[in-house]
C-alpha positions in Angstrom: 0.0 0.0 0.0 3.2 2.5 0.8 3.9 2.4 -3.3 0.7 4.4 -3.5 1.2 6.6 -0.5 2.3 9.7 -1.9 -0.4 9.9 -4.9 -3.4 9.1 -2.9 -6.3 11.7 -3.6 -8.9 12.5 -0.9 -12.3 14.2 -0.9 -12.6 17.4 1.6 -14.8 15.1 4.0 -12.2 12.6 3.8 -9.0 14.9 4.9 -11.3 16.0 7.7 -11.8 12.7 8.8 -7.8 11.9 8.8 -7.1 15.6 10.5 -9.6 14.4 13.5 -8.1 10.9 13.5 -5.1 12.5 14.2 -6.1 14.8 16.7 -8.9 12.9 18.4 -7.6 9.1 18.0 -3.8 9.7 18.7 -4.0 13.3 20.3 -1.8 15.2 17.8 -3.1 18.9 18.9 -4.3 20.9 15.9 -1.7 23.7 17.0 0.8 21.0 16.1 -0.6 19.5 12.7 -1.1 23.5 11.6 2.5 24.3 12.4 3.9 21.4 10.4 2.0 22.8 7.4 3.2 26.4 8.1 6.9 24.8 8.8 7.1 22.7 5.9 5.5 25.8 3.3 8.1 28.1 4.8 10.9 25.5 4.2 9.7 25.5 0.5 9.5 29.0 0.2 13.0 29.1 1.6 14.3 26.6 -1.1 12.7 28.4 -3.9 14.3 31.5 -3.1 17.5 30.4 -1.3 19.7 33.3 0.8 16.8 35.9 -0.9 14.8 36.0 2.4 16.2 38.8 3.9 14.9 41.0 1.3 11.9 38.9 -0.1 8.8 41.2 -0.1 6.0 39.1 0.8 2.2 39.6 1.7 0.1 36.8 3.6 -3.1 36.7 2.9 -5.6 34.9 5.4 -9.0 34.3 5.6 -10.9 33.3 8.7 -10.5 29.5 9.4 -7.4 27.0 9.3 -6.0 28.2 5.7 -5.7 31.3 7.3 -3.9 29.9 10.4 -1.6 28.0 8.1 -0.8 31.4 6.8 0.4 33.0 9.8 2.5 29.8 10.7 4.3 30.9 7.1 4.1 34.5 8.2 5.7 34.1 11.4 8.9 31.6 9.9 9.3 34.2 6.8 9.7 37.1 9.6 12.0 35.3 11.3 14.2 34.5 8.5 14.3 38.3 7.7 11.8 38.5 5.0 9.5 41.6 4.8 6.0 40.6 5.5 3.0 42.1 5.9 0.0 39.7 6.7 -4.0 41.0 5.7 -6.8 39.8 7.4 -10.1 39.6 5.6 -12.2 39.0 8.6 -12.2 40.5 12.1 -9.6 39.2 14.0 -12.6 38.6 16.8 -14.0 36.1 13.9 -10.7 34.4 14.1 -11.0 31.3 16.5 -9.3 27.9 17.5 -5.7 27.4 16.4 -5.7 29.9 13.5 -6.5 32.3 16.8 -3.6 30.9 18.6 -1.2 32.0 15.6 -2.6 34.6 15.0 -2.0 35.9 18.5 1.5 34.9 18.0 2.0 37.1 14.8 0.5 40.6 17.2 2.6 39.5 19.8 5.9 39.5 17.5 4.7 42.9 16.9 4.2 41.8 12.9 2.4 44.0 10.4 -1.2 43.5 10.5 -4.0 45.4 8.3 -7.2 44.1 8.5 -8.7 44.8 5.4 -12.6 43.0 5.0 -14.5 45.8 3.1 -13.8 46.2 -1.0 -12.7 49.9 -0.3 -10.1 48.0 2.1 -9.0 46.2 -0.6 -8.6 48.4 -3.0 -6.0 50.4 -0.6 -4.0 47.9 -0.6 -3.6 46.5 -4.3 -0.4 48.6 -4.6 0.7 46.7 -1.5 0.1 43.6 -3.0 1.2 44.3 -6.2 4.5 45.4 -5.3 4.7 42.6 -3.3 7.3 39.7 -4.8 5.3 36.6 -3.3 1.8 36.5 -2.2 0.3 33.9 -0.2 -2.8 32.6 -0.6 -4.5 31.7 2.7 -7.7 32.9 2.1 -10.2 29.9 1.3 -9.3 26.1 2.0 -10.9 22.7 1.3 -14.3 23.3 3.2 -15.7 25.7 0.2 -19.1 24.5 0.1 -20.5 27.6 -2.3 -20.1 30.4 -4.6 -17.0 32.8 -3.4 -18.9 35.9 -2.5 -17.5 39.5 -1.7 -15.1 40.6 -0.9 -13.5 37.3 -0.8 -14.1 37.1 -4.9 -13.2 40.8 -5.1 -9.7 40.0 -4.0 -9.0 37.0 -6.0 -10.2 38.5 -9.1 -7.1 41.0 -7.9 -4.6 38.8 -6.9 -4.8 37.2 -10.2 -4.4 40.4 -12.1 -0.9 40.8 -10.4 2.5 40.0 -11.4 3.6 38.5 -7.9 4.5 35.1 -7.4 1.5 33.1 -5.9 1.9 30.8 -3.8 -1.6 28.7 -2.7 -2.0 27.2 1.0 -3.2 23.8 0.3 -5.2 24.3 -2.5 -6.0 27.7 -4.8 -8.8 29.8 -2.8 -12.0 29.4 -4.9 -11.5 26.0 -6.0 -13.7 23.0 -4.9 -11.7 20.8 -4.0 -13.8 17.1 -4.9 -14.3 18.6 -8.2 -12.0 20.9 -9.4 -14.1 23.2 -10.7 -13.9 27.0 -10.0 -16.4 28.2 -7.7 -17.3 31.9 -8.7 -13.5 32.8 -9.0 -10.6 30.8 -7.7 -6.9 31.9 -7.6 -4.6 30.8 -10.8 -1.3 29.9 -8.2 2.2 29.2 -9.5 2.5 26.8 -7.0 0.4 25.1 -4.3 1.7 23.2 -1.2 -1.1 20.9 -0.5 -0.7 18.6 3.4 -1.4 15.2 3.9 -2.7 13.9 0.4 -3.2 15.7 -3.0 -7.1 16.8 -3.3 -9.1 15.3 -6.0 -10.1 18.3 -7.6 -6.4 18.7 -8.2 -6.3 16.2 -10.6 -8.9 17.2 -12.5 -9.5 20.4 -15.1 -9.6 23.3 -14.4 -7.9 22.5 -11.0 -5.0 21.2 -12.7 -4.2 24.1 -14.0 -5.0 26.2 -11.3 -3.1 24.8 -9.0 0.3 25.3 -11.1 3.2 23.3 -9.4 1.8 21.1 -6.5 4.0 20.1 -3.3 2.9 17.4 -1.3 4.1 17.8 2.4 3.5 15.4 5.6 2.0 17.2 8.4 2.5 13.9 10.6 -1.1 12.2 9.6 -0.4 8.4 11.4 -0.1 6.0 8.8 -1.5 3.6 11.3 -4.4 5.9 10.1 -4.0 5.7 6.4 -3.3 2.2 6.4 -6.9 1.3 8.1 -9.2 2.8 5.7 -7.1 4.1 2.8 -8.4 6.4 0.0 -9.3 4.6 -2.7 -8.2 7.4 -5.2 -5.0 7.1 -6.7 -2.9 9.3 -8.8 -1.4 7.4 -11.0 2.0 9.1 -11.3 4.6 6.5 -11.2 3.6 2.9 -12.3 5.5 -0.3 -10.9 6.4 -2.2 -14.1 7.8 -5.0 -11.6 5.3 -7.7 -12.6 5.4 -7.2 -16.1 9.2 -7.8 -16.5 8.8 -11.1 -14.6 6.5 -11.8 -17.2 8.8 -11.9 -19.4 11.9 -12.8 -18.0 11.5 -16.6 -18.2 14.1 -18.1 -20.4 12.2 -21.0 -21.4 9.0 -18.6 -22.5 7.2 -19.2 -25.3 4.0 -17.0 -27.5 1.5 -19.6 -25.6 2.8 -18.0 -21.9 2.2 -14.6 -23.3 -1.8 -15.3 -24.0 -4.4 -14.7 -27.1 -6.4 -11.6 -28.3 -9.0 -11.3 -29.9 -10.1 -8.0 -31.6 -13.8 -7.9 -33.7 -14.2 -4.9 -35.6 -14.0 -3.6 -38.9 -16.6 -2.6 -41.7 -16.7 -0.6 -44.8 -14.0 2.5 -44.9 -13.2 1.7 -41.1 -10.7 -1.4 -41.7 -7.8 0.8 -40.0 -9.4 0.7 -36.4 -9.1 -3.3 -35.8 -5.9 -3.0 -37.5 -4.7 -0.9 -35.3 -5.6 -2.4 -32.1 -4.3 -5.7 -33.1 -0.9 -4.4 -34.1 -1.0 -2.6 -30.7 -1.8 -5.5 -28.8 1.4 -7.4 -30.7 3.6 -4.8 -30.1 3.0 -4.4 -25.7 3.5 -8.1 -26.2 0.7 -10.5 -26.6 1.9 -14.4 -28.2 -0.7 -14.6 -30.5 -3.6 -11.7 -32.0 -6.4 -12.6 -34.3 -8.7 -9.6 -35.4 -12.2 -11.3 -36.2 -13.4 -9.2 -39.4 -16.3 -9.0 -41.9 -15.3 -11.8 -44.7 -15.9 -9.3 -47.5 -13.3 -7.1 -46.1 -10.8 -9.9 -45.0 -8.5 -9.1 -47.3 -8.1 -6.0 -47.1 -7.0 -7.1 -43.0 -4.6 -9.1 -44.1 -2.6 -6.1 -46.7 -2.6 -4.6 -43.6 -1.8 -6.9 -41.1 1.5 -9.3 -40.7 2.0 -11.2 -37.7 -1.7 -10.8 -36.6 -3.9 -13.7 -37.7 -7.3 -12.6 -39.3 -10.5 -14.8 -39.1 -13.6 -13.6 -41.2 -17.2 -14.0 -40.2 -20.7 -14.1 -41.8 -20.8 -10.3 -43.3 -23.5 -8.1 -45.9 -21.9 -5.6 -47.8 -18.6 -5.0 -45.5 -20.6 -5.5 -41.8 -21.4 -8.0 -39.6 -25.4 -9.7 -39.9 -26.4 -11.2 -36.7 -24.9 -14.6 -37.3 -21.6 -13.3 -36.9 -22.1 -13.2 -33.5 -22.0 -17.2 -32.7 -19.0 -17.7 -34.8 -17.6 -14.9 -32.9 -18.4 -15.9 -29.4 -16.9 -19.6 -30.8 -13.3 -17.9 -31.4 -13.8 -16.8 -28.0 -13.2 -20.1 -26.2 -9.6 -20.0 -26.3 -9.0 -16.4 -25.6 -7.9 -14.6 -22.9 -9.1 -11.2 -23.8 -11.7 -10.2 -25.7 -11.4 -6.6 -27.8 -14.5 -5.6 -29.3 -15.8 -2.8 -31.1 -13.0 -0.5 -33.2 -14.9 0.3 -36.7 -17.5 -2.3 -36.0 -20.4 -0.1 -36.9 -24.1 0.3 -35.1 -26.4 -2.4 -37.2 -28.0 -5.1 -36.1 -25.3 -7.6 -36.0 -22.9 -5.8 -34.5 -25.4 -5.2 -31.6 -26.4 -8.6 -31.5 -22.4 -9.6 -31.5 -22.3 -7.1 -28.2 -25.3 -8.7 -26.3 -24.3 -12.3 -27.0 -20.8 -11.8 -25.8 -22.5 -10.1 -22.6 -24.9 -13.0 -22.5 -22.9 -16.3 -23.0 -18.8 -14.9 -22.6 -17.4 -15.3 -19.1 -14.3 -13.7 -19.8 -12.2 -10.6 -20.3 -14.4 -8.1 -22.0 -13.4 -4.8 -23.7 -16.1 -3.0 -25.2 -15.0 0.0 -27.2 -16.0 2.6 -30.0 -19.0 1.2 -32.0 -19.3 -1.3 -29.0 -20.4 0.9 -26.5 -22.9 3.0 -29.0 -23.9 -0.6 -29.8 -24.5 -1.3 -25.5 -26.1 1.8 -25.2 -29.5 0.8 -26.7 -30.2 -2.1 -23.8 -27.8 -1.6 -20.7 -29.9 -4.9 -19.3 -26.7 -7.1 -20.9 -24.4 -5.7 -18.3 -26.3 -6.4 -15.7 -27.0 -10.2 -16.2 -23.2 -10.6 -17.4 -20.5 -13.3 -16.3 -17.6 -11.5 -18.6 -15.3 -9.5 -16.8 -16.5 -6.1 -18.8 -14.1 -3.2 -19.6 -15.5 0.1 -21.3 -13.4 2.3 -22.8 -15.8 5.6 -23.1 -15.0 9.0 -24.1 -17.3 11.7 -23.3 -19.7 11.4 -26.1 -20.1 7.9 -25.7 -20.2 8.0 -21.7 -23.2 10.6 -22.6 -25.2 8.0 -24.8 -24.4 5.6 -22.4 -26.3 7.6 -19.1 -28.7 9.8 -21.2 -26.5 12.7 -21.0 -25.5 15.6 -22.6 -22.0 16.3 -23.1 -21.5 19.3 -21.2 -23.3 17.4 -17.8 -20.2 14.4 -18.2 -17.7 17.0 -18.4 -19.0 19.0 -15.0 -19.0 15.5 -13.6 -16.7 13.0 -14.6 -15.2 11.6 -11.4 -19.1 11.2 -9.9 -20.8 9.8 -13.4 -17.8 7.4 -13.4 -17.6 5.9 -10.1 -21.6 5.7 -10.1 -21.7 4.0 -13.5 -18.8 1.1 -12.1 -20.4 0.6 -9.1 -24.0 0.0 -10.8 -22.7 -2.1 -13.0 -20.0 -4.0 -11.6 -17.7 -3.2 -14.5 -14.1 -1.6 -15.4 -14.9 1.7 -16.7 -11.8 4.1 -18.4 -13.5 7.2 -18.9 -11.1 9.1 -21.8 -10.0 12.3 -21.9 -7.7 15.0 -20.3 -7.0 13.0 -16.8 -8.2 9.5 -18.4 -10.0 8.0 -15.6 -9.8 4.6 -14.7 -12.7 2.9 -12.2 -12.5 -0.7 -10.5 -15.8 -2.4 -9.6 -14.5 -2.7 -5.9 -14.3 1.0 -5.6 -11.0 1.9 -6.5 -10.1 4.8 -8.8 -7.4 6.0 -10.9 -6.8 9.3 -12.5 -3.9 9.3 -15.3 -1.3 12.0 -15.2 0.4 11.4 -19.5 -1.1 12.5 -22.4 -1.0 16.0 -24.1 -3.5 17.4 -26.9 -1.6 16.8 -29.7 -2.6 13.0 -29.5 -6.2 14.3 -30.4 -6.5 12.4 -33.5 -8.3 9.7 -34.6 -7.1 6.2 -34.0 -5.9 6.6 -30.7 -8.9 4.9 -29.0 -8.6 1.9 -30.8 -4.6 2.2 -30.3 -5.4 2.0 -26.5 -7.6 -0.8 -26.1 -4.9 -2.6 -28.4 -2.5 -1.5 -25.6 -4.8 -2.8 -22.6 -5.6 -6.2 -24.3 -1.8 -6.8 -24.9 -1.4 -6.2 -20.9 -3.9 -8.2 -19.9 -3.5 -11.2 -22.2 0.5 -11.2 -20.1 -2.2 -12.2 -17.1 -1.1 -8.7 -15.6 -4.7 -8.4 -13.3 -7.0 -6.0 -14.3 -6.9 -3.5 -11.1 -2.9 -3.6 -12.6 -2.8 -3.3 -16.2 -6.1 -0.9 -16.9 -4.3 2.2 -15.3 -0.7 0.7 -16.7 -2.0 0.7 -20.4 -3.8 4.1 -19.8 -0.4 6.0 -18.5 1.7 4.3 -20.9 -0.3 5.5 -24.5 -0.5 8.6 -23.0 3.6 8.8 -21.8 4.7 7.4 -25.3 2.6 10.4 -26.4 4.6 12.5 -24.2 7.9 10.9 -25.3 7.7 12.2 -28.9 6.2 15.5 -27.9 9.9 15.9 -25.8 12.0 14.2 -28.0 10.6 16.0 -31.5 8.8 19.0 -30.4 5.1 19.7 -30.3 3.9 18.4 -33.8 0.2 16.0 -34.2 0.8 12.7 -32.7 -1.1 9.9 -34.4 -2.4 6.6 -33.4 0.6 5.0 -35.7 2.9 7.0 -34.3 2.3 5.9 -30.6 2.5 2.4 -32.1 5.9 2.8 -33.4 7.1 4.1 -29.6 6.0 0.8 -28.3 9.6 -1.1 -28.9 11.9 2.0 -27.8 10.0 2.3 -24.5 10.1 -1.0 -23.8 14.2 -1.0 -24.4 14.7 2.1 -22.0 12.5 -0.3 -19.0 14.5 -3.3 -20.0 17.6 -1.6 -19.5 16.6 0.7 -16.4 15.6 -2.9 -14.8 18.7 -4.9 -15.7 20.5 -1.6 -14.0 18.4 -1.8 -11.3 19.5 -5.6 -10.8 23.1 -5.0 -11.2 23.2 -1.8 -8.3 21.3 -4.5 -6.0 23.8 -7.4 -7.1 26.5 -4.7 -5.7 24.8 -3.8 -2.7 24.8 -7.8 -1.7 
């Protein structure tokens, strides 16, 4: 669980819950877990600008609850260190209570400077301040946003974000819910936000990603006893352990029958590229043996384009699949270990009657994909009944058709429309687009971190669930190789953008990757071995 531990994401009501473990369960005073954050911003601060603190200009700005108590923890070490501060209160300091009090009465004490400044004409005085100011500090709204900003608290983030300073956010940017990412009335743009305990949710998510610029995760001493009893069940997926996939194939005596069978259905008139794709995708992230089931009128056309991949072709009309496809399909199922279906298959009647007798009579691995899914979403009843193992691989459009949704309601909801659509179901669900999203029928979720927009072009679904059935064909388990396959199409993505410069990434193109990643892991591993070999 430790691999994990630093890209956990929480919900507000879940942080809450680990701040009053701590504090109520194992008696960690507030006073203490709020001067950790302070201490460990302060430290960053430090680091960013190294000996520059004795003339660093800087101006705190604190609301009235614990983001603002973090804020003077910062104000206090920055004072200390020399810098010139000046902290702002948008509240009464009579409003101010607990252990954002307690600091706060620390700060008057040291005899800091202190303007309370809670009106908009307040504000205004002080913009010059602000502006001239070379960091400012956002401790004005934290994770317990529950509404709208209102005035003056939107007043001076609309401000703040006007102003050339270098902003710094207090756990996450002011304005910004923090379960959804989204900006609540108006929500601070930060160059870089130092976010305790675990990253936030809507951190990961657009526009919070954005928002929230550079994010530094810090431990304010949370017991892992803690974390390790009910653990979030939102991961990050940063940094993938490619351990088991290596032993896969590190056997000397392996052979293409160890590294499993795919099958991919799909194909029809003009759309014989999409099957072909995913099966050369699936050969390339390793799978012994791929065989694209395809209409028989356009079977040779599959095999031009396909060379180690094996091609099987099925009862068609015209260039698509009629209804009796769908036995002889679900007959090359038998000695598969993962099913891919769906990449140009079209909407007719057979291809929906290939879908829901797959759902029906396959107890197996299960992609549905594309043409699949638009197929699925005229009688959802299939999934329900199912003994396959189902993976959809939606992007927004399709996710919409799937729910009776418009587009625009997925995209102000992804994390929520996800989750609740797995846990109905009882099926894998990789909801596509910026932040890929990856949910597991026993609750688990991942959120991807790779990809860039210039892989928005077409192909690149079908290149994916190529990628995912090669993974789990290896026997990589599902909760393992969904998120792996996700990260890695979008990395390789993010390989040529680096290597070659920003230029239109196609589906092809992340194919062709395949090989030299899987070099560069080889030989990072072998080096691994060898530094372990010396340590012995």
């Amino acid at each position: 669980m430790e691999e994990f531990a630093n890209s956990y994401l929480v919900t507000a009501a879940q942080m809450r819950d680990f701040d009053s473990a701590a504090i109520n369960q194992f008696g960690i005073p507030g006073v203490v877990l709020m001067e950790n954050a302070g201490r460990s911003t302060f430290e960053i601060l430090r680091a960013l600008f190294e000996d520059r603190l004795d003339d660093l200009s800087v101006s705190v700005i604190a609301g009235p609850g614990n983001n603002g108590g973090d804020g003077y923890v910062i104000a206090r070490y920055l004072i200390n260190s020399g810098a010139e501060v000046q902290t702002f209160l948008l509240s009464p300091p009579e409003k101010i209570q607990g252990d954002a009090r307690t600091n706060l009465n620390i700060l008057q004490k040291m005899g800091a400077k202190i303007w309370q400044v809670d009106t908009v004409k307040g504000i205004q005085s002080v913009e010059a301040t602000w502006a001239g100011s070379e960091v400012i500090v956002d401790a004005i709204l934290g994770t317990g946003l529950k509404s709208d900003v209102r005035s003056p608290y939107r007043e001076v983030i609309e401000m703040i974000n006007t102003l050339p300073s270098f902003k710094l956010s207090v756990d996450i940017p002011s304005g910004l819910d923090s379960d959804t990412g989204e900006i609540r009335g108006a929500a601070i743009h930060a160059d870089l936000t130092v976010t305790y305990g675990f990253k936030k949710l809507g951190m990961a998510m657009y526009p919070g990603r954005i928002l929230c610029g550079e994010v530094e995760l810090v431990d304010i001493s949370i017991p892992q006893v803690a974390v390790r009893r009910d653990p979030p069940s939102v991961v990050l997926y940063e940094n993938p352990d490619l351990t088991n996939y290596l032993e896969i194939r590190s056997d000397p005596t392996a052979h293409k029958g160890m590294f499993g069978r795919t099958l991919i259905v799909g194909g029809s008139t003009g759309k014989t590229g999409a099957p072909a794709m995913a099966a050369m995708a699936a050969s390339r992230i390793g799978t012994g043996l791929v065989t694209v089931a395809v209409p028989s009128s356009l079977n040779h056309i599959l095999e031009i384009k396909l060379t180690e991949e094996m091609t099987e072709p099925v009862p068609d009309e015209s260039g698509y699949f009629i209804p009796s496809a769908a036995d002889c399909i679900l007959e090359l199922c038998r000695d598969k270990d993962i099913v891919a279906v769906g990449p140009g298959m079209s909407t007719n009647s057979g291809a929906t009657a290939i879908i829901q007798n797959l759902l029906k009579n396959y107890d197996g691995n299960l992609i549905i994909d594309a043409d699949g899914l638009n197929c699925l979403a005229k009688d959802l009843s299939f999934l329900s009944g199912t003994k396959a193992k189902v993976i959809l691989t939606p992007h927004t459009g399709e996710m919409a058709r799937l729910v009776g949704a418009s587009c625009s309601e997925i995209q102000m909801s992804r994390f929520n429309v996800g989750r609740r659509f797995s846990d109905q179901y009882k099926c894998w669900v990789i909801l596509k687009g910026a932040g890929t999203m990856t949910f597991c029928p026993d609750g688990k979720s991942f959120i991807n971190t790779t990809g860039n927009s210039w892989m928005s072009s077409g192909g690149q679904g079908d290149a994916l669930t190529g990628i995912l059935a090669g993974l789990i064909s290896q026997k990589l388990k599902l909760e393992e190789a969904l998120p792996l396959g996700v990260w890695l199409h979008g990395f390789l993505a993010d390989r040529l953008i680096e290597r070659d410069g920003a230029r239109v990434i196609l589906a092809t193109d992340v194919l062709k990757e395949i090989p030299t990643f899987l070099t560069h892991i080889v030989k990072s591993g072998l080096q691994e071995e060898e530094e372990m070999e010396k340590c012995r």
